[in-house]
Structure formats: structure tokens, C-alpha cells
N, C-alpha and C positions, 0 to 999 in steps of 0.2 A: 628412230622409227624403224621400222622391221622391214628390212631390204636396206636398210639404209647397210653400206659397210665406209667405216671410217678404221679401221684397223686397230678399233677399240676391244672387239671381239675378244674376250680368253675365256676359256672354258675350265669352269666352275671343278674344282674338284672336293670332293663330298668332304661334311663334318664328323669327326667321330665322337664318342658321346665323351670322352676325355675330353677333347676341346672344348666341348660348352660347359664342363666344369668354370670356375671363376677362382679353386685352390689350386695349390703348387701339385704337379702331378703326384708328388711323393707324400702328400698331406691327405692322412685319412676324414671320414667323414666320422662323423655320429650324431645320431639321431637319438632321441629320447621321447618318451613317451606314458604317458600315466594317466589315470580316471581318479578322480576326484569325487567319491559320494559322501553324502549329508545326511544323516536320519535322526528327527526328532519322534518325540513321544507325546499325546496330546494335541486337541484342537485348534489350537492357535499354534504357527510356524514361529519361529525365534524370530528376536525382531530383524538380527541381519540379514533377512530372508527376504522381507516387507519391500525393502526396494527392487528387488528383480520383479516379483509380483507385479509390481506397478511397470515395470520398463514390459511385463507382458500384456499388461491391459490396463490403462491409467482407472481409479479404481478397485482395482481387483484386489487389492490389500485388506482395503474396508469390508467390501464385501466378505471375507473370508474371515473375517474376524467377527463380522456382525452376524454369519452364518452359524462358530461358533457359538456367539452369547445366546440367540436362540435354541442352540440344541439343549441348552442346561434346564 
């Protein structure tokens, strides 16, 4: 409790952003990074495409494919 002293008290001295590392101090880092684009041709998406469609609006596959057979 605060006032309480039991001679538990030590004061705190600060982190440096080294220590919250989880590597060997001498262990570099590296990051990696890249974009992934996809472009088809035509009305209807390929079909490995058709399950993201659905994980975005259960669905939304059919639709877009019944939207193309209409346009023809």
C-alpha cells in the first residue's frame, strides 16, 4: 500500500531499447518485405481468386460471375 515502507522500495532504473531486444546484442536484425500483385484479363476472376471473394462477402463469387454471364 503506499505509505506502507517495508524496505522493499528500490528504484526502478530505466530500459534501453537494447534490452527489450529478445537477440544476442551482437545478432543483427532483418526485416523483409514485398507486395504481391495479381492481374487477370476478362470477366470472370480465375478460379483461385473465388475463395477470397467469398471470405469477403459469403456469396460474392456467384454474384460476380452471374454478373459476368449477363454482360455477354
Amino acid at each position: 500500500m503506499a505509505g506502507d515502507s517495508n524496505g522493499d522500495d528500490k528504484e526502478l532504473s530505466p530500459i534501453t531499447p537494447r534490452e527489450l531486444t529478445l537477440n544476442e546484442p551482437d545478432e543483427k536484425q532483418v526485416q523483409e518485405s514485398g507486395i504481391v500483385a495479381t492481374r487477370y484479363q476478362g470477366p470472370i476472376p480465375p478460379p483461385e481468386m473465388l475463395p477470397a471473394l467469398e471470405r469477403v462477402k459469403p456469396g460474392l463469387a456467384d454474384r460476380v460471375i452471374t454478373m459476368a454471364e449477363n454482360a455477354q
